[in-house]
N, C-alpha and C positions, 0 to 999 in steps of 0.2 A: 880497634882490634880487627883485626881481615878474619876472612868467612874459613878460611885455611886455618886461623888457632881456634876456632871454632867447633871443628871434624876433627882436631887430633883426638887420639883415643890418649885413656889416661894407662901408663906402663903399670905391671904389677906382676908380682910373681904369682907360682900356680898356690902357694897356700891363700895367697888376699884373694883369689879369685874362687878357689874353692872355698874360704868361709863368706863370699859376697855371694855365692851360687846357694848355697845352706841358707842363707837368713833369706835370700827372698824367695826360696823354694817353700820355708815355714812359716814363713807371710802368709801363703796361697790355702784355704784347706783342704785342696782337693789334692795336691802336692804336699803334704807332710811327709808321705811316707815313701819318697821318691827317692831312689837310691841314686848317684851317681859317679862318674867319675872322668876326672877330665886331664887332657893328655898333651904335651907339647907337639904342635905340627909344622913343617915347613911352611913359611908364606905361601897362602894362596894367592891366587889373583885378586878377590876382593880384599887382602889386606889382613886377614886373621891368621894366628900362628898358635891358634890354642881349639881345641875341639872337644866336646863331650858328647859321653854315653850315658843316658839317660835306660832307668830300670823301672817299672811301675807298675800294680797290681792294677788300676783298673787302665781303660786304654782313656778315657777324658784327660786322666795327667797329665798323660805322655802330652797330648796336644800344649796344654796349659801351661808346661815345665817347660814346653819347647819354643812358646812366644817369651818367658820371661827371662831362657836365657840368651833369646837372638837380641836383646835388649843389651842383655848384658855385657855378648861379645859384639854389640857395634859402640859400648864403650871404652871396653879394654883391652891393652895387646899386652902380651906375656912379656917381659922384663927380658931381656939378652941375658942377663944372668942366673935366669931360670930355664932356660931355653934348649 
């Protein structure tokens, strides 16, 4: 296997990707009650074509919500058919 199938991201539309953003935001407990919502984008340079906004009552969430969804989008890119 080359280091190229490696770093592919795995494709998925925005509903698998907002219920994979739900389950590991309720994983977290400081992120339970993090609201958010996430948006098809042009490719950027680094490669992403999906982006979210993240809502949060205290401000530690926000940090915590925002490491485990840069996790998340440097595993997935939004399906062309969601796009």
């Amino acid at each position: 296997m080359s280091i190229e199938g490696l770093l592919d991201k795995t494709t998925a539309t925005l509903d698998e990707i907002r219920v994979r953003v739900g389950n590991a935001l309720q994983r977290h407990p400081m992120c339970r009650q993090v609201q958010f919502d996430i948006v098809s984008v042009p490719r950027t340079a680094r490669g992403g074509n999906w982006t979210i906004s993240l809502h949060a009552l205290e401000p530690a969430a926000v940090w915590e919500a925002s490491d485990i969804v840069a996790d998340i989008q440097a595993a997935y890119d939004l399906s062309s058919a969601s796009a």
